[in-house]
C-alpha positions as CSV (number, residue, x, y, z in Angstrom):
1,X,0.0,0.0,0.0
2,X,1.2,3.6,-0.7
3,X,2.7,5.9,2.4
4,X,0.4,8.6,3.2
5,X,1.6,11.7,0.9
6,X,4.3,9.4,-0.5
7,X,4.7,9.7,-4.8
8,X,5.6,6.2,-5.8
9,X,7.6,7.3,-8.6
10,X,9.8,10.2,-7.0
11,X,12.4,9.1,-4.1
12,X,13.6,13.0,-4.1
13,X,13.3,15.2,-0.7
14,X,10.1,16.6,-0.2
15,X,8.6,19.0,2.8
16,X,6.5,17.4,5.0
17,X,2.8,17.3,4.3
18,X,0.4,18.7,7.1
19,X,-0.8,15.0,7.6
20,X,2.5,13.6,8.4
21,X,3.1,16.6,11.0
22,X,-0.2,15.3,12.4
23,X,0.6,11.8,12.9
24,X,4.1,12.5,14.2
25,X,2.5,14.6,17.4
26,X,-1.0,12.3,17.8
27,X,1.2,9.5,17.8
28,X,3.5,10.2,20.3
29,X,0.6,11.6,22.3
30,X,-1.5,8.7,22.3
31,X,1.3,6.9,23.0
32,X,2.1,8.6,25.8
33,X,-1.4,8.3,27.2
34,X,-1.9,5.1,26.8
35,X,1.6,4.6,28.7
36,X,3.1,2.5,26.6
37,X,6.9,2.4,25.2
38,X,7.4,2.3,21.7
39,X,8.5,-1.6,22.1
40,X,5.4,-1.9,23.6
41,X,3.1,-0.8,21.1
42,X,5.5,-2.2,18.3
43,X,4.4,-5.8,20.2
44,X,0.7,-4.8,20.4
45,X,0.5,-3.6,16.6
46,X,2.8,-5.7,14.9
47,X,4.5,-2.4,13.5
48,X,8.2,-2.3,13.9
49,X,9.9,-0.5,16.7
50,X,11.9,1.4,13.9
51,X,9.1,2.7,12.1
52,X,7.4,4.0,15.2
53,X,10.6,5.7,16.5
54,X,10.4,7.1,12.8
55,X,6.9,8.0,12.2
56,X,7.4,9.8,16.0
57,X,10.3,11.8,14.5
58,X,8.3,12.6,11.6
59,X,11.5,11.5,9.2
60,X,9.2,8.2,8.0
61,X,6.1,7.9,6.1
62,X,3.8,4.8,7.3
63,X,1.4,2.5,5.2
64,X,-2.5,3.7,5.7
65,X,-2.9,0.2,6.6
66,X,0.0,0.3,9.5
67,X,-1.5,3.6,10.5
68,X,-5.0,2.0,11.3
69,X,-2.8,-1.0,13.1
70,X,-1.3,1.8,15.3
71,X,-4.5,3.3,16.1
72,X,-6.4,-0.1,16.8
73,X,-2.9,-0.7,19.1
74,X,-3.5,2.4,21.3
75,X,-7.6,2.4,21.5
76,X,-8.2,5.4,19.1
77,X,-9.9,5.6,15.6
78,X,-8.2,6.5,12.0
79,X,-9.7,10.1,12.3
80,X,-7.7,10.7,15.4
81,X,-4.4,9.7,14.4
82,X,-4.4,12.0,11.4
83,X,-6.8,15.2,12.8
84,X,-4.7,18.4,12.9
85,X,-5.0,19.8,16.3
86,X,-8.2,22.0,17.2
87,X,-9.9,20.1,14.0
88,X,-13.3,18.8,15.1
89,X,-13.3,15.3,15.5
90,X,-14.8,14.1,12.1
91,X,-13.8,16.6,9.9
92,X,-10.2,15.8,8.8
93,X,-9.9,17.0,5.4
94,X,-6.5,16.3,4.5
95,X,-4.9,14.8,1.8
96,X,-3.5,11.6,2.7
97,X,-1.9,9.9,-0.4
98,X,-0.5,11.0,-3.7
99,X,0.7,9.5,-6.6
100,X,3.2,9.8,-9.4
101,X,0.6,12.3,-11.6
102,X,-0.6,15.1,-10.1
103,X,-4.0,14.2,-10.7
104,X,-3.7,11.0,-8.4
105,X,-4.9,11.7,-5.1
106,X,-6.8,10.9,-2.0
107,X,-8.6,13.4,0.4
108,X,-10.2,11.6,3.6
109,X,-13.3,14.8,4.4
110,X,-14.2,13.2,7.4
111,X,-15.5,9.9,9.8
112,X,-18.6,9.2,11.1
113,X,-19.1,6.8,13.9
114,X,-20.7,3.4,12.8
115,X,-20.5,0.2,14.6
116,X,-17.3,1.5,15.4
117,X,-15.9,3.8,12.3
118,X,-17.3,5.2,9.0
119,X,-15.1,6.9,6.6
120,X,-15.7,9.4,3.6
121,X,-12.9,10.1,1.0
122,X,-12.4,12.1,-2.5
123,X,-10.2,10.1,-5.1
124,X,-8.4,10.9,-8.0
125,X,-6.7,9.0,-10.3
126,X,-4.8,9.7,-13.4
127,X,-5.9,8.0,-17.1
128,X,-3.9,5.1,-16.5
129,X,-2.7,5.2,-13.1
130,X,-3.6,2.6,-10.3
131,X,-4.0,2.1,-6.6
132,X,-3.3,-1.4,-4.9
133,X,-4.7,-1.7,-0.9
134,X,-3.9,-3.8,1.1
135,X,-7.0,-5.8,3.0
136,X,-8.8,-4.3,6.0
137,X,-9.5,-6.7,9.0
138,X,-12.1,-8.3,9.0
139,X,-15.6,-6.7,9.3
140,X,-14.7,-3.5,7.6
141,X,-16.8,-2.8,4.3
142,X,-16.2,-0.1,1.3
143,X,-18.9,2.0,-0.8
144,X,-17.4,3.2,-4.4
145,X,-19.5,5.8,-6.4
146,X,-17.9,6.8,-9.3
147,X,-19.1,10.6,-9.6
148,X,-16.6,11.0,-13.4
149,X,-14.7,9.0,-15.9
150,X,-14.3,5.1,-15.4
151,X,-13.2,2.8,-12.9
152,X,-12.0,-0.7,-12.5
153,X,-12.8,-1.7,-9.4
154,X,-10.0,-5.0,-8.9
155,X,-11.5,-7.6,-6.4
156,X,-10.1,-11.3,-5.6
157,X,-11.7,-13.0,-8.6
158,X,-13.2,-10.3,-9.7
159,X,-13.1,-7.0,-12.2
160,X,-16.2,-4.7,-12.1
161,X,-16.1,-1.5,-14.4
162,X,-17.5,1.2,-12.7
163,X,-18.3,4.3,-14.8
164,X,-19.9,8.3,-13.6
165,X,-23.4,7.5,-11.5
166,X,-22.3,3.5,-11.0
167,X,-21.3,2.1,-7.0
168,X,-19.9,-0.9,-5.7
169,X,-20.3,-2.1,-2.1
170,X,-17.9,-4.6,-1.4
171,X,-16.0,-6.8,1.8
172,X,-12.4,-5.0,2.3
173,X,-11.1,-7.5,4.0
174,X,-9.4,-9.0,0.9
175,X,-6.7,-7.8,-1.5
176,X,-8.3,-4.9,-3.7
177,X,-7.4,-1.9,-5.9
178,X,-9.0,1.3,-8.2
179,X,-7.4,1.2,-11.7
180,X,-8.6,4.0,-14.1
181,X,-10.1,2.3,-17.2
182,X,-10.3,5.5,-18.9
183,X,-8.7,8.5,-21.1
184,X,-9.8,11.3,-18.9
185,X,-9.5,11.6,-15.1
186,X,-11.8,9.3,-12.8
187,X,-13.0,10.9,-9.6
188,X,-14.5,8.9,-6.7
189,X,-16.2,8.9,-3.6
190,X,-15.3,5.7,-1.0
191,X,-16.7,5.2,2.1
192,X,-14.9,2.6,4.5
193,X,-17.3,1.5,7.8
194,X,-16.6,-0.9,10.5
């Protein structure tokens, strides 16, 4: 899975994105609260000791899907690992990946509690371009609605071709991924609820 504001094609320098400044501090504060050492929630999470040392420093970038291990790990949701401070509690609004084409791009808006998270996001992808996930645990669930352009929605065993107006609920807990099937930009809304 891509690092959250990380261009897969581009190893050069790059300043740090809001998000990342976010999860460096809520991190470390969570942490803290929780009273656990960074061993400690690297045991709980499954998330090296290296990468959390990192994250904290705000020198690495972390998977979405390690991010959601560390926030399981320490008893908080998504939304509160990557909130800028004084932002209300569902409305994050901050981009959170970004690909090779400037067109490729996700904004998480906000959360809403479900049975125990909901998630609304704004994609973007490139004619072309591709995102592979990595699967959710299990019990977490995704709602596609293609709003322009086409998408190939990439399931285990499946390919559905979703164009403008068409959704797709689907199990997340499996390995998944958005490919544009089109010449012009697709745009998408996805929900993710636990």
């Amino acid at each position: 899975m891509s690092n959250i504001m990380h261009n897969t094609k581009s190893h050069e320098a790059a300043p740090k994105s809001d998000v990342l400044v976010h999860v460096s501090h809520n991190l470390r504060r969570f942490r803290h609260a929780a009273g656990m050492s960074q061993q400690a929630l690297a045991d709980a999470s499954g998330i090296s000791r290296r990468m959390i040392v990192g994250v904290e420093n705000g020198e690495a970038n972390v998977s979405l899907a390690s991010l959601d291990r560390l926030a399981i790990a320490l008893g908080v949701d998504f939304t509160a690992m990557v909130k800028g401070p004084g932002a209300e509690m569902r409305n994050v609004n901050e981009t959170m990946w970004r690909g090779a084409d400037p067109a490729d791009f996700a904004l998480l808006l906000g959360s809403a509690p479900a049975q125990q998270e909901a998630q609304l996001w704004v994609w973007s992808l490139a004619p072309g371009h591709r995102y592979q996930a990595e699967p959710d645990p299990a019990g977490w669930h995704e709602i596609i609605y293609v709003t322009q352009g086409s998408l190939a929605l990439e399931l285990e065993g499946e390919t559905a071709l979703l164009n403008s107006g068409d959704f797709r609920v689907f199990a997340s807990d499996q390995h998944y991924a958005y490919a544009n099937a089109g010449e012009d930009v697709a745009h998408f809304l996805r929900n993710s609820v636990l």
